[in-house]
C-alpha positions in Angstrom: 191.7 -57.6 148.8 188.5 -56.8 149.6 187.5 -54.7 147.1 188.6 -57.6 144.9 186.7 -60.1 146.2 183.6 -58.3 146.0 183.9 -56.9 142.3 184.9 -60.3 141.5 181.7 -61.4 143.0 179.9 -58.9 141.7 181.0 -60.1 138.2 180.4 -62.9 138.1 176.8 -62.4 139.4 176.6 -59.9 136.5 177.4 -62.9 134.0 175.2 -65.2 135.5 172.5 -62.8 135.0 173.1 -61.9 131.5 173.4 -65.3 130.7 170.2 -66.4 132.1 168.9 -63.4 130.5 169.9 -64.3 126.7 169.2 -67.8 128.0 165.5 -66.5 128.6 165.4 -64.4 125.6 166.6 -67.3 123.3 163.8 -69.3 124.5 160.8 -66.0 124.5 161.9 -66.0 120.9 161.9 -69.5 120.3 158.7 -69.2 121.6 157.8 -66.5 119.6 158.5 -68.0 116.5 156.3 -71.1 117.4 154.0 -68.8 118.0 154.3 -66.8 114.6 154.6 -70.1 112.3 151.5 -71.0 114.6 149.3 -67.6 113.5 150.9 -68.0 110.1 149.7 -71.4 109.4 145.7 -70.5 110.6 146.2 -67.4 108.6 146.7 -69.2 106.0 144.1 -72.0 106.4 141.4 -69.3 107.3 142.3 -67.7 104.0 141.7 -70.6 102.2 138.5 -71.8 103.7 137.6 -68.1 102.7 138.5 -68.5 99.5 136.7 -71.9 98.9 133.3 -70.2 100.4 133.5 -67.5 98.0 134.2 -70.1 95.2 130.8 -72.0 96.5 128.8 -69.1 96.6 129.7 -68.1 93.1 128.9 -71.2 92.0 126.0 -71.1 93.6 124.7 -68.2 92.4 125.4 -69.4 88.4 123.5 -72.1 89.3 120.6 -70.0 90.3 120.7 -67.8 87.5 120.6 -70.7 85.2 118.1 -72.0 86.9 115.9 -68.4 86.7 117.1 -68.5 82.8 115.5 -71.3 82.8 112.4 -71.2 84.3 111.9 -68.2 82.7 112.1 -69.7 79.4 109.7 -72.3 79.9 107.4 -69.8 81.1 107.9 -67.7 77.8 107.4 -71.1 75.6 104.4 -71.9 77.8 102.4 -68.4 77.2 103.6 -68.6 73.8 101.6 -71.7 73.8 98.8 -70.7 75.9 99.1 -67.5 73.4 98.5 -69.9 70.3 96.0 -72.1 71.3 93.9 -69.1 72.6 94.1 -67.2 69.0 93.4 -70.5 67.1 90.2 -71.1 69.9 89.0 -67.6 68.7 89.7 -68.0 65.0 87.8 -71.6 64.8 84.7 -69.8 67.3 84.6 -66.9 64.3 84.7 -69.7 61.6 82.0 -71.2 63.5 80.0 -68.2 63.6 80.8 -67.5 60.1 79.6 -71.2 59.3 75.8 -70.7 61.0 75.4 -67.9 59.1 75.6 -69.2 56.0 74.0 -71.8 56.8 70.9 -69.6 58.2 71.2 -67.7 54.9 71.0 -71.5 52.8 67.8 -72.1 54.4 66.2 -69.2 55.1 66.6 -67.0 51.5 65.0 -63.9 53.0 67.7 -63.9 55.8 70.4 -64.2 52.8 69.4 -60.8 51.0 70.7 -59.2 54.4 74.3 -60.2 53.0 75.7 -57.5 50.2 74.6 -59.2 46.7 77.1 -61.4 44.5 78.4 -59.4 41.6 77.7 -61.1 38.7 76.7 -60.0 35.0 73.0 -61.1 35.9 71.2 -61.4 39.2 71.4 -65.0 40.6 68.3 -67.3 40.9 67.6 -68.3 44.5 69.1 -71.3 43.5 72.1 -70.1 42.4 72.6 -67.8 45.4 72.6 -70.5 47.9 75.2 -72.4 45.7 77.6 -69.6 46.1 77.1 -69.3 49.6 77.7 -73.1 49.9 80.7 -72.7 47.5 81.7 -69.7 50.2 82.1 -72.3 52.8 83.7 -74.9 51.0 86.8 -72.5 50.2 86.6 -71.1 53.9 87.2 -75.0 54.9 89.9 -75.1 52.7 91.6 -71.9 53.9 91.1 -73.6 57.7 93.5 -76.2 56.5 95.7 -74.3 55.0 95.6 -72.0 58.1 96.0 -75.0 60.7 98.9 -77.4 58.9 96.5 -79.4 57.6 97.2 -79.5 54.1 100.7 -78.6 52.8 100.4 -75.6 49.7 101.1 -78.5 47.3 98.4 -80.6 48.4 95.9 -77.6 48.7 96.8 -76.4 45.5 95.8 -79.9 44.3 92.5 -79.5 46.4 91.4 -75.9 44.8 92.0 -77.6 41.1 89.6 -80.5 42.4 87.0 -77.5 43.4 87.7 -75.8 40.5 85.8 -78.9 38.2 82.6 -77.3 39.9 81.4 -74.8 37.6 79.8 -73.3 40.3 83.3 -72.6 42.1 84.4 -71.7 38.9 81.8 -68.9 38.5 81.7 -67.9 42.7 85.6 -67.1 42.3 85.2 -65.1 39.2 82.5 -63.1 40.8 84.3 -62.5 44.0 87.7 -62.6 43.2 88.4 -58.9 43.0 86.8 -58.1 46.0 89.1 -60.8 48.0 91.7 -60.4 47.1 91.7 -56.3 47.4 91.4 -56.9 51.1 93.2 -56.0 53.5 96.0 -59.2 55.3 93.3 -61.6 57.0 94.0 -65.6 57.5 92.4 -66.2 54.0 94.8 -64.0 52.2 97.0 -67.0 51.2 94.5 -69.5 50.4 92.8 -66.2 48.2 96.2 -65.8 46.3 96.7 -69.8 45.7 92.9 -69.7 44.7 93.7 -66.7 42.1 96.7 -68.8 40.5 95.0 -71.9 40.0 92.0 -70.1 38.5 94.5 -68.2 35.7 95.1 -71.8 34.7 91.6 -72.5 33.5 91.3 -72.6 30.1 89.1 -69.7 29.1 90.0 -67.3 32.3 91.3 -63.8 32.3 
């Protein structure tokens, strides 16, 4: 009866244990699983707030590059302008120049046989000389508004038939007209070939 009693005892012992083992397991898992959902849901919000910084930074970084694209067009369109201005500063300084030189030659005749002579059937008369050097500057004017947006073609093709009711133009063109216009692309080059057509309308030209 002994024996009994004490593997009786022992039993139920062992039961009691086992049950307050599974009951301690049920609630290490429990646990556990609170824990896991736990991990799962900062996981997931880490991720996100990972995601979302590497969305900013993108869009960060377009915004920089369209902001170098930027800049970097306005500093193209400003040397372009800086560009501009500084070759039309040059060209009016060389029409300048060109200006007080025939203006030296006009009053100082001696100064104007240092310039290659007109070619013309007979030599010119002082006179005459310092007309075509005068006539010389008028169509250098007009080839300055061409050249600047002054004067439209139209209206500067009106302009060179108003210089053509000189006969002095008239005869400076058809001495110098070959030699122009055989040179080689300058600024004048236009204002040369819209001089040429208006003179073949003259009655009397070749």
């Amino acid at each position: 009866m002994a024996t009994v009693g004490e593997a009786t005892i022992l039993g139920t012992e062992w039961l009691v244990d086992n049950a307050a083992f599974a009951h301690a397991s049920e609630a290490s898992l429990d646990r556990s699983g609170k824990v896991g959902q736990t991990f799962s849901a900062a996981n997931a919000m880490f991720s996100g707030l990972a995601l979302l910084a590497v969305a900013t930074t993108v869009l960060m970084q377009r915004r920089e590059l369209r902001m170098q694209r930027a800049e970097l067009t306005h500093l193209r369109q400003h040397n372009g302008r800086s560009n501009h201005e500084l070759h039309r500063t040059a060209e009016a300084m060389i029409r300048g120049n060109h200006f007080e030189l025939i203006r030296l030659a006009i009053e100082h005749p001696h100064l104007a046989d240092v310039w290659p002579a007109f070619r013309t059937a007979a030599p010119l008369s002082e006179e005459r000389r310092a007309q075509f050097l005068y006539a010389n500057l008028v169509l250098s004017h007009g080839a300055m508004a061409l050249g600047s947006g002054q004067l439209s073609e139209s209206e500067l093709r009106a302009e060179i038939r108003h210089y053509f009711r000189s006969p002095v133009i008239v005869e400076f063109w058809r001495a110098v007209r070959l030699s122009r216009l055989s040179r080689p692309i300058i600024p004048e080059s236009p204002f040369d070939r819209l001089m040429d057509l208006e003179f073949h309308r003259l009655p009397g030209s070749p």
